[in-house]
N, CA, C and O of each residue as an XYZ file, in Angstrom:
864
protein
N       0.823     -1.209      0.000
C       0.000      0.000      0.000
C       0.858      1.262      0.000
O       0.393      2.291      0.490
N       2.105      1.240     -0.530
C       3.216      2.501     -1.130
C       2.296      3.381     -1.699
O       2.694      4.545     -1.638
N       1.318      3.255     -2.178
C       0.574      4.249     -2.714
C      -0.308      5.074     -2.256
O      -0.664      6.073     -2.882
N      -0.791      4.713     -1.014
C      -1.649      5.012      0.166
C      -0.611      5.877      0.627
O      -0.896      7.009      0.239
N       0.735      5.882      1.439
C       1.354      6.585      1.735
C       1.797      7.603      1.001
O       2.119      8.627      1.604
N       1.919      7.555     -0.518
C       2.454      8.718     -0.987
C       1.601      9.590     -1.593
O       1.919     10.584     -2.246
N       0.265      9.096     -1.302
C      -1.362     10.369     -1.827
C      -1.053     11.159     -0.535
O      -0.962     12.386     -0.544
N      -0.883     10.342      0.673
C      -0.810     10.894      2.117
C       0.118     12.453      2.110
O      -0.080     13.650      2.318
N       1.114     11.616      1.762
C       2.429     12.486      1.962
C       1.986     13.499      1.039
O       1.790     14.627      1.492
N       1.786     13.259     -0.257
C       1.595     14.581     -0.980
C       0.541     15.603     -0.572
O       0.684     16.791     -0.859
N      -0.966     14.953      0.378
C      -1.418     16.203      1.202
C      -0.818     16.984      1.922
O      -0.646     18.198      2.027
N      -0.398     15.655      2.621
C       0.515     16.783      4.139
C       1.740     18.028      3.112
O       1.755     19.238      3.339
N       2.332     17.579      2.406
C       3.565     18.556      1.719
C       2.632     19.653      1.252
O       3.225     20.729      1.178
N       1.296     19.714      0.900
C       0.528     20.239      0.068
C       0.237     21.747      1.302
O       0.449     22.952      1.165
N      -0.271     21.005      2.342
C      -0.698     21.790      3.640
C       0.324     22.304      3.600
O       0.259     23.444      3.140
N       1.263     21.987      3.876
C       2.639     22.283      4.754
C       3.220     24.062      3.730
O       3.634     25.155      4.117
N       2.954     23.515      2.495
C       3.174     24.376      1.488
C       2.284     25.995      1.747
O       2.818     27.102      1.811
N       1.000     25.717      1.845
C      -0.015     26.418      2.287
C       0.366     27.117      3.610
O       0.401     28.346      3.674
N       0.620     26.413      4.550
C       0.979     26.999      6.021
C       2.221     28.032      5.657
O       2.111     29.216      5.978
N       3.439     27.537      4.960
C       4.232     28.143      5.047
C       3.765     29.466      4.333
O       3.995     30.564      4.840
N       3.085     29.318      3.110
C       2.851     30.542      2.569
C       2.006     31.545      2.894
O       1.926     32.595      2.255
N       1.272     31.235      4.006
C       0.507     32.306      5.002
C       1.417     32.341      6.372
O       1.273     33.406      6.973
N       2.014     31.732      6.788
C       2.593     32.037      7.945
C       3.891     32.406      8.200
O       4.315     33.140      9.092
N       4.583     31.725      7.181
C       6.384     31.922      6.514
C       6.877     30.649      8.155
O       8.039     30.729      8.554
N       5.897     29.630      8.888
C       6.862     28.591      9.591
C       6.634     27.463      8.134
O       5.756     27.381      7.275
N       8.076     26.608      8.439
C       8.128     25.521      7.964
C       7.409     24.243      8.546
O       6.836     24.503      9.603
N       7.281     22.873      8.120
C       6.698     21.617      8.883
C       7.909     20.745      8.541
O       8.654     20.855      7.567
N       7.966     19.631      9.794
C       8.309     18.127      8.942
C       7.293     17.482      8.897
O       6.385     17.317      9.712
N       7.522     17.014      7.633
C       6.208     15.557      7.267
C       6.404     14.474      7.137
O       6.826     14.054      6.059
N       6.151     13.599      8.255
C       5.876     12.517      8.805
C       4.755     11.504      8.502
O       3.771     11.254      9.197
N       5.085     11.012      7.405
C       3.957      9.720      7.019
C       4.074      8.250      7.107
O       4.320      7.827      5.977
N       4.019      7.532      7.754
C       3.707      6.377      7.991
C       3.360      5.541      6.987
O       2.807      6.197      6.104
N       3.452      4.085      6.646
C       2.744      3.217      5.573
C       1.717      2.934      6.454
O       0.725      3.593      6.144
N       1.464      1.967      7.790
C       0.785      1.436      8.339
C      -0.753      2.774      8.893
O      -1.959      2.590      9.062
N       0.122      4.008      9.006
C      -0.843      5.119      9.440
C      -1.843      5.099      7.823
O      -3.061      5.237      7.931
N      -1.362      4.962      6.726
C      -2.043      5.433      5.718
C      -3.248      4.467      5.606
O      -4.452      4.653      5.432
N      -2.361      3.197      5.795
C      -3.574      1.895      5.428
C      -4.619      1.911      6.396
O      -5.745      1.870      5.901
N      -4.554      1.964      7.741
C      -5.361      2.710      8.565
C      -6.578      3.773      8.554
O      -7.701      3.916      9.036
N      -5.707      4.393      7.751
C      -6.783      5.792      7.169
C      -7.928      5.743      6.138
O      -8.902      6.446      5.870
N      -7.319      4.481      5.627
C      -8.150      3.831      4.422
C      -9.542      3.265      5.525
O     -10.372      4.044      5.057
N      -9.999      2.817      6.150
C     -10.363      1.589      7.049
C     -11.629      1.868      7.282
O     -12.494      1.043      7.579
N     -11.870      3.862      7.061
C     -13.356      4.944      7.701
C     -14.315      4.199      8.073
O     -13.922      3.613      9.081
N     -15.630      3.812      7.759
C     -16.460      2.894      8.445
C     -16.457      2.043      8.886
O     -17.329      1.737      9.700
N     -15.096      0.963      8.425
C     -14.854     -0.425      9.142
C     -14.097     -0.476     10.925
O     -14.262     -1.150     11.942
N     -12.985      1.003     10.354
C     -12.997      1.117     11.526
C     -13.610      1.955     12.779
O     -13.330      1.955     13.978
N     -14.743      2.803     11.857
C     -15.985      3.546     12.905
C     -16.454      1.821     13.684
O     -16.179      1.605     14.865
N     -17.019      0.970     12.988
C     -17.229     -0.536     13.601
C     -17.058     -0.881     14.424
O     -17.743     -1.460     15.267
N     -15.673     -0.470     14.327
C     -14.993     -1.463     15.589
C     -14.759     -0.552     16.581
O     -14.628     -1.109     17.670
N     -14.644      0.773     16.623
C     -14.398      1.622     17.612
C     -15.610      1.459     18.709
O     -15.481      1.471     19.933
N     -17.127      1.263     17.759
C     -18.441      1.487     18.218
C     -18.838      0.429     18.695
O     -19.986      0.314     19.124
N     -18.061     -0.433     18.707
C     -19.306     -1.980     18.819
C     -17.831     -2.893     20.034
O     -18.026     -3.682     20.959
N     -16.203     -2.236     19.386
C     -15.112     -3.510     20.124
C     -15.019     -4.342     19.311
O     -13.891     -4.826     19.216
N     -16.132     -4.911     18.338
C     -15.586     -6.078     17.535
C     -14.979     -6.079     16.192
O     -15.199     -5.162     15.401
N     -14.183     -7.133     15.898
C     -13.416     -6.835     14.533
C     -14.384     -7.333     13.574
O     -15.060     -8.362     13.561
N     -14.260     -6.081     12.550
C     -15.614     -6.477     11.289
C     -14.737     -8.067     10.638
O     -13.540     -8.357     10.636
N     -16.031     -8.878     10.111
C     -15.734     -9.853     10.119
C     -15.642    -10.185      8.140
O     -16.641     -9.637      7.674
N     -15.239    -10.511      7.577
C     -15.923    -11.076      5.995
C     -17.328    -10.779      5.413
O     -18.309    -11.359      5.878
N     -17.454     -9.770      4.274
C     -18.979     -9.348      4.454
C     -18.886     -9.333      3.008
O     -19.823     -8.825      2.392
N     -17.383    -10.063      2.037
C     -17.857    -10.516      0.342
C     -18.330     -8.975     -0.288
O     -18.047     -7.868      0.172
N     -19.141     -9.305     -1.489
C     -18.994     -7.372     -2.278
C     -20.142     -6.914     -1.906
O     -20.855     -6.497     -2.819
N     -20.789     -6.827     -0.227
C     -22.002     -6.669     -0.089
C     -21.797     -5.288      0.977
O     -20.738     -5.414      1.592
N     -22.317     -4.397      1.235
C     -22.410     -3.356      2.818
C     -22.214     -3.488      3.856
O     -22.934     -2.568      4.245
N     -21.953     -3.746      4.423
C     -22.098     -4.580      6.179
C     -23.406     -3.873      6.712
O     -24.287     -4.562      7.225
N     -23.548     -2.451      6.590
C     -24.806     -2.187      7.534
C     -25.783     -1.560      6.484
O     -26.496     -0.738      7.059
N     -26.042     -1.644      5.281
C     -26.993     -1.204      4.404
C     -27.594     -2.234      3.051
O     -27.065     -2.573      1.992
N     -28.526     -2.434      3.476
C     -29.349     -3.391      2.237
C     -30.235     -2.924      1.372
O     -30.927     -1.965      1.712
N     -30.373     -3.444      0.224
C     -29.580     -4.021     -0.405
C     -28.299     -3.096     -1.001
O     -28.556     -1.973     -1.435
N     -27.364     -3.434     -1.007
C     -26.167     -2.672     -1.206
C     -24.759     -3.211     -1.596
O     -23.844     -3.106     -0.779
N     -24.524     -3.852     -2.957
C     -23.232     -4.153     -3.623
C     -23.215     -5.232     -4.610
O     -24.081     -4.868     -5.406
N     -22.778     -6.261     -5.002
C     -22.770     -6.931     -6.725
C     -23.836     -7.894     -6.952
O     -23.883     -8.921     -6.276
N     -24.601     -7.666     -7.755
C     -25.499     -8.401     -8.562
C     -25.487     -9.060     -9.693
O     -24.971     -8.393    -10.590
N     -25.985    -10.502    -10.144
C     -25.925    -10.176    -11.318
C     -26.936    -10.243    -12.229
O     -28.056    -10.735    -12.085
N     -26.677     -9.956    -12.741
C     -27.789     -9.553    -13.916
C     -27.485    -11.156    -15.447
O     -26.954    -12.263    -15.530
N     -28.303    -10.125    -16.349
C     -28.325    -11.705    -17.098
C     -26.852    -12.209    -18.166
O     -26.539    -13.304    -18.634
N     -26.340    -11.135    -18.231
C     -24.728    -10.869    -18.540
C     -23.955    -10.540    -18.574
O     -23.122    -10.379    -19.467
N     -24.061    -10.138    -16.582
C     -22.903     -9.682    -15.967
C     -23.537     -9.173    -14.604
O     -24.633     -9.358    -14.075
N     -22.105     -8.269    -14.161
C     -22.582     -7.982    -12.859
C     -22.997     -5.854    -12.836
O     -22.631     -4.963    -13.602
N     -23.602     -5.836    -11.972
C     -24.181     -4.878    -11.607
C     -23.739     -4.129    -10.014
O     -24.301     -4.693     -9.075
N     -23.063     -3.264     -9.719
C     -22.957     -2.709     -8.338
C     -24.339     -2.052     -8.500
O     -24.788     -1.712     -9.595
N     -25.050     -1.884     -7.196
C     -26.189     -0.928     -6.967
C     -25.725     -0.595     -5.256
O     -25.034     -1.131     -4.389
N     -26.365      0.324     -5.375
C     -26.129      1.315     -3.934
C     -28.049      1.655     -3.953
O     -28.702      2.136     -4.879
N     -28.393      1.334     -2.991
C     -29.632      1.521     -2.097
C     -29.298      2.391     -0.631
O     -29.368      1.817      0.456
N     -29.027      3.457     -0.721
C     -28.786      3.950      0.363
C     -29.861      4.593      1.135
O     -29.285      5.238      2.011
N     -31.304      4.762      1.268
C     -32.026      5.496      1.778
C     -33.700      4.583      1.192
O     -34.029      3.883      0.234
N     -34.436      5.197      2.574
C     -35.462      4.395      1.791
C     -36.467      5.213      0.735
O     -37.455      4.688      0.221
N     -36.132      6.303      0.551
C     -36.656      6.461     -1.084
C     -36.300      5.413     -1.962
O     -36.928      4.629     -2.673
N     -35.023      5.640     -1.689
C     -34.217      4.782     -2.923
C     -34.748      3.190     -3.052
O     -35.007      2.572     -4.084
N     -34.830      2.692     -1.524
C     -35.398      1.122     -1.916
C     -36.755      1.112     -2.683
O     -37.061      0.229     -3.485
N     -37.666      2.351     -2.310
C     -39.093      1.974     -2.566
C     -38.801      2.322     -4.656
O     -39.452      1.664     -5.467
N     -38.064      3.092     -4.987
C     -37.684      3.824     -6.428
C     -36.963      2.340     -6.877
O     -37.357      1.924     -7.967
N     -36.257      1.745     -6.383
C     -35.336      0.387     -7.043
C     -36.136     -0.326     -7.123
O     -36.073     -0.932     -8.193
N     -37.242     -0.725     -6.281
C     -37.920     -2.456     -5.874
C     -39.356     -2.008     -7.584
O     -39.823     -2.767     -8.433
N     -39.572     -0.357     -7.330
C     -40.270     -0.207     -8.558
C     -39.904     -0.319     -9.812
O     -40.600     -0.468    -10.816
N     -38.380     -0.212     -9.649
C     -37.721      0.182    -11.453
C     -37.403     -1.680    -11.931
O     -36.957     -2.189    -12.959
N     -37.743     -2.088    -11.012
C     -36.911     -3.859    -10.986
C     -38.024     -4.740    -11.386
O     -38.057     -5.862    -11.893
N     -39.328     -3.525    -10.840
C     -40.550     -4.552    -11.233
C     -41.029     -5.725    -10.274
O     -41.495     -6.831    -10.546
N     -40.757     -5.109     -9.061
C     -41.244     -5.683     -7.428
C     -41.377     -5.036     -6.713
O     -40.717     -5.023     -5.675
N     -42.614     -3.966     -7.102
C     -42.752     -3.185     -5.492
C     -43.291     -3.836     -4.282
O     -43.387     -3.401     -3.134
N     -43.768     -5.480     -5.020
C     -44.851     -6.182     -3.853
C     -43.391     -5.938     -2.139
O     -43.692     -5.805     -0.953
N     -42.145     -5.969     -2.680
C     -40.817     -5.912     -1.733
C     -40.987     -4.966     -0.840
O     -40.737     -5.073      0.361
N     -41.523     -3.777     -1.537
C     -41.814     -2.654     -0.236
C     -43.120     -3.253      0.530
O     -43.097     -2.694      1.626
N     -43.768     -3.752      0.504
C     -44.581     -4.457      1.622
C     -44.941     -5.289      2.257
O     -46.009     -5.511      2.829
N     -43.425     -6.133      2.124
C     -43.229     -7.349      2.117
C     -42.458     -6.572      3.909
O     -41.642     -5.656      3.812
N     -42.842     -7.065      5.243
C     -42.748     -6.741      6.759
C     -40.880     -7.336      6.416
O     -39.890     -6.707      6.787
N     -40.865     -8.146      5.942
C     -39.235     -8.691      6.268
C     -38.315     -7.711      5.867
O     -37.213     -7.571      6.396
N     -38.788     -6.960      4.850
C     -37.936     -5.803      4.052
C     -38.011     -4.813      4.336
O     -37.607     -4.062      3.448
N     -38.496     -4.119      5.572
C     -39.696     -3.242      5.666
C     -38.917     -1.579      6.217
O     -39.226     -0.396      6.069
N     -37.931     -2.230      6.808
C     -36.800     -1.141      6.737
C     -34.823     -1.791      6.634
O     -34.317     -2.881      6.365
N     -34.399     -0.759      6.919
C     -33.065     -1.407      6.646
C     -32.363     -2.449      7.603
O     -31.555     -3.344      7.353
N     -33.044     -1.960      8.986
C     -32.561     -3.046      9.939
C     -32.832     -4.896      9.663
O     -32.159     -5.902      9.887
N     -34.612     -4.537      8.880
C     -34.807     -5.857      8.699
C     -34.843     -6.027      7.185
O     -35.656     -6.872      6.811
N     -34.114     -5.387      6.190
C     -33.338     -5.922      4.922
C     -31.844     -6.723      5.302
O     -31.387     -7.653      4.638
N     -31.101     -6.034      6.729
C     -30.098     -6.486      6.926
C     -30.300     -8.016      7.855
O     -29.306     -8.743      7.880
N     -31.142     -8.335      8.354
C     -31.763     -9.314      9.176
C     -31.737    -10.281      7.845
O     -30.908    -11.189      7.901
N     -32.419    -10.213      6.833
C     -32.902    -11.119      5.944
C     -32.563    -10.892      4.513
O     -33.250    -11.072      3.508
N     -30.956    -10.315      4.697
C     -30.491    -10.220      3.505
C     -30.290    -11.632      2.687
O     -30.277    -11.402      1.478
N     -30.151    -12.839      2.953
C     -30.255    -13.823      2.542
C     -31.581    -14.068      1.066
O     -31.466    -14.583     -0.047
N     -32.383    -13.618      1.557
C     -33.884    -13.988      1.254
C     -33.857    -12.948      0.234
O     -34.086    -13.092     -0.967
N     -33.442    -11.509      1.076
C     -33.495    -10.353      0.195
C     -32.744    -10.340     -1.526
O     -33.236    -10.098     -2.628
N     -31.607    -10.653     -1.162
C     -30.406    -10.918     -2.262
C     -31.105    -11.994     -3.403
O     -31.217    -11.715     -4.596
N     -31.627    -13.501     -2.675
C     -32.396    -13.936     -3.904
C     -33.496    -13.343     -4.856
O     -33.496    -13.462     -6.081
N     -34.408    -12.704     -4.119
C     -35.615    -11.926     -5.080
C     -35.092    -11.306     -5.836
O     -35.333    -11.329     -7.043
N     -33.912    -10.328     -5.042
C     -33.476     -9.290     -6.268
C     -32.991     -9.911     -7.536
O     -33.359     -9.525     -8.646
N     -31.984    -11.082     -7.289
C     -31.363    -11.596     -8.466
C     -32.152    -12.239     -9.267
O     -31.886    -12.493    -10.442
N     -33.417    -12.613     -8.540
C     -34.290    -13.675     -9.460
C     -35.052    -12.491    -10.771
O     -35.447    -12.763    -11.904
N     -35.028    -11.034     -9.969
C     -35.700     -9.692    -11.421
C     -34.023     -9.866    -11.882
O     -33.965    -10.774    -12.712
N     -32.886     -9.383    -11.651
C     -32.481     -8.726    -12.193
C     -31.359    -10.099    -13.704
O     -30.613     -9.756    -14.621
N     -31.808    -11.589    -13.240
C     -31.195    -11.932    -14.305
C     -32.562    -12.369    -15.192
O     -32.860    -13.545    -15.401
N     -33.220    -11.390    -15.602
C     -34.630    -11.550    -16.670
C     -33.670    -10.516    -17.677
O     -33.620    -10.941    -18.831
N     -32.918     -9.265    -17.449
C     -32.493     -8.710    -18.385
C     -30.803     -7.996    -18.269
O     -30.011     -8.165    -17.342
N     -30.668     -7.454    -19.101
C     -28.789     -7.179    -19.181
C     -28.526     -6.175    -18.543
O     -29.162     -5.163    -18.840
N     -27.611     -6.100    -17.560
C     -26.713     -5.343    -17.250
C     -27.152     -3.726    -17.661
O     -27.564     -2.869    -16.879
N     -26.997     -3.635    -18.685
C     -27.151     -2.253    -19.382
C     -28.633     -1.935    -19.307
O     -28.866     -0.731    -19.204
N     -29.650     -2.711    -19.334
C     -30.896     -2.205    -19.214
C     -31.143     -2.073    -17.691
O     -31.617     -0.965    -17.441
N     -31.040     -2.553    -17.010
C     -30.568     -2.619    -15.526
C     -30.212     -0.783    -14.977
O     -30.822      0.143    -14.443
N     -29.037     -1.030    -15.448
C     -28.691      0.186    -15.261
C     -28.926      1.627    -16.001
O     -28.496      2.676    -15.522
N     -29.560      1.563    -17.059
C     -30.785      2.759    -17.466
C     -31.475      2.789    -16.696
O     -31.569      3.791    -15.988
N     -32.127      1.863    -16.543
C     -33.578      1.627    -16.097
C     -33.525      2.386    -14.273
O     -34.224      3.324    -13.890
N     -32.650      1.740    -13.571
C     -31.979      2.060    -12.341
C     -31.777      4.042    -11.956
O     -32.143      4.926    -11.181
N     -30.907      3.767    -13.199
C     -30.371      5.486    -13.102
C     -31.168      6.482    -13.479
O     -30.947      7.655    -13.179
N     -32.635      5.897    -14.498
C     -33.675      7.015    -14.784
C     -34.325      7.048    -13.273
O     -35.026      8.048    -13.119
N     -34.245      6.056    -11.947
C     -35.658      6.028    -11.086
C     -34.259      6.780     -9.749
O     -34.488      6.811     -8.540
N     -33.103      7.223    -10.301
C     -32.615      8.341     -9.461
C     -31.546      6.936     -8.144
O     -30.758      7.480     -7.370
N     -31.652      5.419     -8.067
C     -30.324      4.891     -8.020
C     -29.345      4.494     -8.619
O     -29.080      4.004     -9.717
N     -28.681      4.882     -7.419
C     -27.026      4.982     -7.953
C     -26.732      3.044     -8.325
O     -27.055      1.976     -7.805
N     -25.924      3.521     -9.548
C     -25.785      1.902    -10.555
C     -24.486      2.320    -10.921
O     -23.995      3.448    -10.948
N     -23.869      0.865    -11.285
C     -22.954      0.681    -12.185
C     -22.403     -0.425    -12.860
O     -22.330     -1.419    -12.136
N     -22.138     -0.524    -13.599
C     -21.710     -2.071    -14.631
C     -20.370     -2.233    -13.416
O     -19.805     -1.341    -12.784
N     -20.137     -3.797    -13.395
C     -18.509     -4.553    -13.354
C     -18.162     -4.446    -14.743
O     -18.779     -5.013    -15.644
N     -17.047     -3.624    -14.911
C     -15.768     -3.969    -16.260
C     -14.674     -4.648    -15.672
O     -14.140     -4.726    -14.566
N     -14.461     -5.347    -17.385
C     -13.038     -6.006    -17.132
C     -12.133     -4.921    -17.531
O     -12.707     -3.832    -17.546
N     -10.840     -4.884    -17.873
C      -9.980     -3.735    -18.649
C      -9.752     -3.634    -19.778
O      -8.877     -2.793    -19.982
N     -10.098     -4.064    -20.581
C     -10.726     -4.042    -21.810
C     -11.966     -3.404    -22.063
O     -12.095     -2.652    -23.029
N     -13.145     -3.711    -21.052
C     -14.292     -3.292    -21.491
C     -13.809     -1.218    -20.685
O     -14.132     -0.079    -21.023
N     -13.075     -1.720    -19.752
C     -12.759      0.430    -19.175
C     -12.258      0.847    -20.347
O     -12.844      1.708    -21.002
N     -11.258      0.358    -20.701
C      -9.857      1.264    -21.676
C     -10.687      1.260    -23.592
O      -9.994      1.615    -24.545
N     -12.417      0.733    -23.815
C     -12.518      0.716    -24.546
C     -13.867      1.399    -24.755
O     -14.734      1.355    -25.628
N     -13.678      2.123    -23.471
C     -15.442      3.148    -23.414
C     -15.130      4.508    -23.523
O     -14.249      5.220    -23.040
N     -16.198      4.713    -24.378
C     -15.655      6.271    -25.051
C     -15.450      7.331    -23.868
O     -14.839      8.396    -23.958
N     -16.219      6.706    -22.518
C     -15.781      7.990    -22.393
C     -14.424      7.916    -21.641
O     -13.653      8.869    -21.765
N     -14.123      6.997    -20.974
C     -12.187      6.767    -20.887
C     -11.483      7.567    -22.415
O     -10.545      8.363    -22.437
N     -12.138      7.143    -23.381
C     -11.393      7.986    -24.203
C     -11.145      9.520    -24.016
O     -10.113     10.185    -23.930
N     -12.483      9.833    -23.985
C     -12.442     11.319    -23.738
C     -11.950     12.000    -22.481
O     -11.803     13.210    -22.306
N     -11.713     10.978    -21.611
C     -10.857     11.574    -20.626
C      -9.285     11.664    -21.001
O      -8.502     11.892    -20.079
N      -8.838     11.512    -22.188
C      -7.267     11.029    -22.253
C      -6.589     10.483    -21.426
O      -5.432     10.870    -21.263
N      -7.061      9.532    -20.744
C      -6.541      8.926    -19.626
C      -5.315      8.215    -19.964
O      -4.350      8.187    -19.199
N      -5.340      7.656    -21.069
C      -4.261      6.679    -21.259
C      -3.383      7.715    -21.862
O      -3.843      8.846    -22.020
N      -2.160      7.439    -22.216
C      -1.031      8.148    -23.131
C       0.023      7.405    -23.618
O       0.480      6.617    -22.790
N       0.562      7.406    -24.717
C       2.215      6.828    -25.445
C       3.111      7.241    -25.354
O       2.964      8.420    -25.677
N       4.228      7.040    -25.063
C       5.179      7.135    -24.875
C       6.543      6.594    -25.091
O       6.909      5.779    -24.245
N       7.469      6.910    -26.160
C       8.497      6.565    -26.674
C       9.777      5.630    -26.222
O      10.906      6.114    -26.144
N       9.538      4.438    -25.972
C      10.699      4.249    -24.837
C      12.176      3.782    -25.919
O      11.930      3.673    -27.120
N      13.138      3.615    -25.608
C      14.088      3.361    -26.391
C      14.704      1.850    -26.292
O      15.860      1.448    -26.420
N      13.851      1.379    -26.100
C      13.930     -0.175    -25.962
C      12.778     -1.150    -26.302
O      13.089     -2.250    -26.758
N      11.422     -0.828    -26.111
C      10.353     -1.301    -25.955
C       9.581     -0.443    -27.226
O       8.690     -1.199    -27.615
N       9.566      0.175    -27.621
C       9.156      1.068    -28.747
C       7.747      1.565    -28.367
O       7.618      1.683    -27.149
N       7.135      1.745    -28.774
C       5.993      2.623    -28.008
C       4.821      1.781    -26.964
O       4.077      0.849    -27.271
N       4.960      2.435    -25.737
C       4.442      1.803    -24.930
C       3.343      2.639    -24.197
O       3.623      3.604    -23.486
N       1.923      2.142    -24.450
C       1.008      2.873    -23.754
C       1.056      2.608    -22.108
O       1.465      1.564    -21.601
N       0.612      3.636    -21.460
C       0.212      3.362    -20.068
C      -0.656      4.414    -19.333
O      -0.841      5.494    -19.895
N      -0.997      4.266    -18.570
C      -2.275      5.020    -17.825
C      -1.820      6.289    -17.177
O      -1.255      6.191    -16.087
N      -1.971      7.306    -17.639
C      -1.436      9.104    -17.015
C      -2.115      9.537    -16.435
O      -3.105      8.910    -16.058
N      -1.823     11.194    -15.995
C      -2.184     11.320    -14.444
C      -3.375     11.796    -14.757
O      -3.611     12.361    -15.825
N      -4.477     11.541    -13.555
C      -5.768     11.631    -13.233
C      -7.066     12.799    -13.253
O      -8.267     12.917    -13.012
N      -5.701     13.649    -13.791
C      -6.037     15.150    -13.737
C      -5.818     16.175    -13.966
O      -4.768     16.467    -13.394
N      -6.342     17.285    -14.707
C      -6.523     18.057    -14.882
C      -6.328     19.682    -14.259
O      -6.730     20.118    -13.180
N      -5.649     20.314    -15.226
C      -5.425     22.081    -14.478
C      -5.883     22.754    -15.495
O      -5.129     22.931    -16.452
N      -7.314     23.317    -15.519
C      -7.427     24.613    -16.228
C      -8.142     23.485    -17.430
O      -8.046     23.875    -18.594
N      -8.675     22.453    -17.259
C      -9.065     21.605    -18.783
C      -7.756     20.582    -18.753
O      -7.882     19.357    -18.772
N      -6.366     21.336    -18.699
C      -5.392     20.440    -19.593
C      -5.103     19.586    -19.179
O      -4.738     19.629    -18.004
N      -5.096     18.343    -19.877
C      -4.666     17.048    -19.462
C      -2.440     17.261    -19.016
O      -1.629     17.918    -19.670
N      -2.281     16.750    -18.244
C      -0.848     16.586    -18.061
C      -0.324     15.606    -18.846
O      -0.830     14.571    -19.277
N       1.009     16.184    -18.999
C       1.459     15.959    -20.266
C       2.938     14.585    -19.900
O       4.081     14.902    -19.572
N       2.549     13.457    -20.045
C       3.456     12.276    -19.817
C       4.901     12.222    -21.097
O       4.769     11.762    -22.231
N       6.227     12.821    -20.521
C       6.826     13.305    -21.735
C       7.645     11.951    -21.406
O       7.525     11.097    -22.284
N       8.517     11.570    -20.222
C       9.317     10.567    -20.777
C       8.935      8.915    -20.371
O       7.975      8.666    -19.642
N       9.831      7.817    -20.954
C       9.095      6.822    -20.457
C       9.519      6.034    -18.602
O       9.912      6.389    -17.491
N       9.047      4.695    -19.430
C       9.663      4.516    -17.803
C      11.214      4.481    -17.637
O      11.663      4.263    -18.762
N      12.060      4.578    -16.892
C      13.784      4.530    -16.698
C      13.798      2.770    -16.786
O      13.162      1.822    -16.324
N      14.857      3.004    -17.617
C      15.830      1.558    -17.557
C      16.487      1.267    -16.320
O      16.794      2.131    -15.499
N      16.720     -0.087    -16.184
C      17.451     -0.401    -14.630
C      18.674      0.610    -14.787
O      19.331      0.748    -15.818
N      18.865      1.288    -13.594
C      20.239      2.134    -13.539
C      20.024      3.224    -14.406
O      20.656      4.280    -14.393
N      19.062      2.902    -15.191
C      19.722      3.823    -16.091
C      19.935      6.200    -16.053
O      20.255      6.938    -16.984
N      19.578      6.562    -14.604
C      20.157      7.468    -14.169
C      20.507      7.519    -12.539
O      20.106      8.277    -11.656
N      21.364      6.464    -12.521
C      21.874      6.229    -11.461
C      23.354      6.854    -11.440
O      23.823      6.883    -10.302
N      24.273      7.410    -12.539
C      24.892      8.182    -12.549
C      24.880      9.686    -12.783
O      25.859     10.430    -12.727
N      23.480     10.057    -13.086
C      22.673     11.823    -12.754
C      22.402     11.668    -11.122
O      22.548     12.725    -10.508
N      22.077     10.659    -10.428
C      21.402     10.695     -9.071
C      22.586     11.149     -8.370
O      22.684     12.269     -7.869
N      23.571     10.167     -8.343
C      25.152      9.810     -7.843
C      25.609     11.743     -7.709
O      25.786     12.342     -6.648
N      25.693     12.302     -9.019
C      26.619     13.475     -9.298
C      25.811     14.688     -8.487
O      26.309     15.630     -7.870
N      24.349     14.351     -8.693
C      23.577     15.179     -7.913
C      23.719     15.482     -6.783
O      23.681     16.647     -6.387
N      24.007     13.970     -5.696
C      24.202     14.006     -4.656
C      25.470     14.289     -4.181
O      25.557     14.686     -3.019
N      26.372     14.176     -4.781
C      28.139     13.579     -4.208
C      28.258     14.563     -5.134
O      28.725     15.327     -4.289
N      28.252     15.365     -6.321
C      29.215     16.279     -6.575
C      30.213     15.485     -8.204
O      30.633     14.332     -8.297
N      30.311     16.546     -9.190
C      31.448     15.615     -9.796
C      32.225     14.918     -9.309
O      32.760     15.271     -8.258
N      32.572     13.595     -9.962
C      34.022     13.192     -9.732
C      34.162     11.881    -10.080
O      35.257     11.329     -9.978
């Protein structure tokens, strides 16, 4: 989780930057790997703070909100988020089972989470009658939140990944042009601009050396 730590670090340097430039003190920044992965943890570890116990295996489902995480549908899978009970009574209608909203077992979230077992079959028994994609029209016109499972093929081949320029090429002098995934974002519209490729083993380990130590 090197990567967790260095989103970290680049806030704190970010602040630190900010402080100095209203206050003219400097910071040290102190980031942790284990502090970052930690930080990742927000509701699992609200859980355990609130209850003492360690959350246990809960698979691609909510722990405390029903129905809430992968479905599938008739050719493929579906994330849905049911977060509120508008939203259940707007889903159980767009799915073509409102008999669910008056069904006492379902009747709020405490007892969707009681009888998520039971719950999880009905849903799957509407939602593999049709595809994925109708699913999720159908879902996103009645105002819940949906989304397809992609593989990486099906991300890196949807227009609108395209139109994000997410991906970029890049010239390497060994490997000859090699695509890979650039940065996430945007200043002012402009996409950032990925100019060189990846470094060869060593291969500026004698710019690092002179940098540090000085000719010689």
């Amino acid at each position: 989780m090197a990567w967790a730590a260095g989103m970290f670090a680049a806030h704190a340097i970010l602040a630190a930057l900010l402080e100095r430039e209203r206050t003219g003190r400097g910071r040290y920044v102190d980031v942790a790997m284990q502090d970052s992965v930690l930080a990742l943890l927000t509701y699992q570890a609200g859980r355990y703070f609130a209850t003492g116990e360690a959350p246990g295996r809960q698979g691609n489902h909510h722990s405390t909100i029903a129905p809430y995480g992968t479905f599938h549908a008739a050719d493929g899978f579906l994330n849905v988020g049911v977060g509120s009970e508008s939203q259940w009574k707007a889903f159980c209608q767009a799915i073509g089972a409102s008999e669910l909203v008056e069904d006492p077992r379902f009747a709020s979230n405490r007892d969707r989470l009681a009888n998520r077992p039971a719950l999880h079959e009905l849903i799957e028994r509407k939602l593999l009658e049709r595809s994925a994609a109708d699913w999720q029209a159908a879902l996103e016109a009645a105002g819940v939140p949906v989304g397809p499972i992609w593989d990486l093929d099906q991300v890196f081949s949807d227009p609108g990944t395209s139109r994000r320029g997410i991906t970029v090429q890049v010239e390497h002098p060994v490997a000859g042009a090699v695509t890979m995934v650039g940065a996430p974002w945007k200043l002012d519209g402009e996409q950032f601009q990925v100019r060189l490729p990846p470094p060869r083993l060593g291969e500026h380990t004698d710019e690092v050396l002179r940098e540090l130590l000085g000719p010689g």
